[in-house]
N, C-alpha and C positions, 0 to 999 in steps of 0.2 A: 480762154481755155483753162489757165488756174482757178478759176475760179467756181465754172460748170464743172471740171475733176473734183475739186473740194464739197461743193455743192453735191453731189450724186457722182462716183466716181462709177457705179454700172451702168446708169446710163450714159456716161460720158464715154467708156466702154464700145456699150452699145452704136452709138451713133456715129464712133471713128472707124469701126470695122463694116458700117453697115453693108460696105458695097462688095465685099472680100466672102469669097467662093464659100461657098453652103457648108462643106465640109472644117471649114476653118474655124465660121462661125460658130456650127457646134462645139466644138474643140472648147473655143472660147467662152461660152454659155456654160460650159458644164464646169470650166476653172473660173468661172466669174468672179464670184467672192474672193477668192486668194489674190485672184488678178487686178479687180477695183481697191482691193485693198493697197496693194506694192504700186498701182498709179497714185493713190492717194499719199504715199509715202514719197512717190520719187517728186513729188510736187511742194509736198511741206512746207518747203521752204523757198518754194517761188517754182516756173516752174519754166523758169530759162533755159536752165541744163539739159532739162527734160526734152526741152522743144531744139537745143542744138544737137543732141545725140539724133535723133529721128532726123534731121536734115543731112546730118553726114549720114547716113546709110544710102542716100541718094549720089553722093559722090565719089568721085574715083578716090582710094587711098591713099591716103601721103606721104608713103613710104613702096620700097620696090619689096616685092612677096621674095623673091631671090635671095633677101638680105634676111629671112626670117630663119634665127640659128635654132629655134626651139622646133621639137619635135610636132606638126601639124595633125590632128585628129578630126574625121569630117564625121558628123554625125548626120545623117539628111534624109526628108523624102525626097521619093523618085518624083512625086505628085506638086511640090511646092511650087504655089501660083506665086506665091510674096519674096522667094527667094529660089528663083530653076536652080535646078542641080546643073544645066550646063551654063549658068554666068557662073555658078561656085565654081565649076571645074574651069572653066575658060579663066578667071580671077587665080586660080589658084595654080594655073600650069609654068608658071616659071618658078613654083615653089621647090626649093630641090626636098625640103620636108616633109612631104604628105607622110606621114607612116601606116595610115590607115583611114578607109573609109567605111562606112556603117553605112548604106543606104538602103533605106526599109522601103521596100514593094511598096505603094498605092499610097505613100503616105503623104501628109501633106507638113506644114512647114510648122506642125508640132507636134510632128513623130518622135521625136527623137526624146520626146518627156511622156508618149503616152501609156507607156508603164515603167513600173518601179526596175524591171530589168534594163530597159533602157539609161533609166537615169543611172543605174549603179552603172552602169556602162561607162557613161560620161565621166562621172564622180572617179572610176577608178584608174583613167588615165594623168588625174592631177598628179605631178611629183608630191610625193609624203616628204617633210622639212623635217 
């Protein structure tokens, strides 16, 4: 895998999402270049890290969501095949923090970056230091 990422990181791209819903795809086709570029980057330097982040998203958490003190913000489509809105809510219902959910009509599971209001959205709920 490090090495086909390094090799061609859009097609490498290409060939991990091939099977992921039409709508996603484009999504991903049209951030291609930004996107083959930050896999080429998370690989740089081997691409271990890379490959253990992706298998924990397939596991339960290792921690209880009840214990999370910081304020929760959901940004989500209604439409997301790679992450349902109801495992995020089912996941997230013992959190006593949700303060807020943002879930955009039809969207799929890169709504929440597909325009620049969205992303100020996200961007604006970090705490300022």
């Amino acid at each position: 895998l490090e090495v086909a990422v390094r090799a061609d990181p859009l097609e490498s791209l290409r060939k991990m999402t091939s099977t992921w819903p039409a709508d996603e795809r484009e999504w991903l086709e049209r951030n291609s270049k930004a996107l083959a570029g930050d896999m080429a980057e998370a690989t740089r330097q081997g691409a271990v890290g890379w490959w253990l982040d992706g298998q924990a998203f397939g596991q339960l958490w290792p921690f209880d969501v009840a214990e999370i003190r910081a304020p929760i913000h959901v940004f989500h489509g209604d439409s997301d095949s790679l992450a349902p809105l109801p495992v995020i809510r089912r996941s997230l219902a013992r959190a006593a923090r949700v303060k807020e959910e943002r879930i955009y009509l039809g969207g799929n599971h890169f709504a929440p970056w597909a325009t620049r209001e969205r992303q100020a959205a996200m961007l604006a709920v970090i705490p300022r230091l």
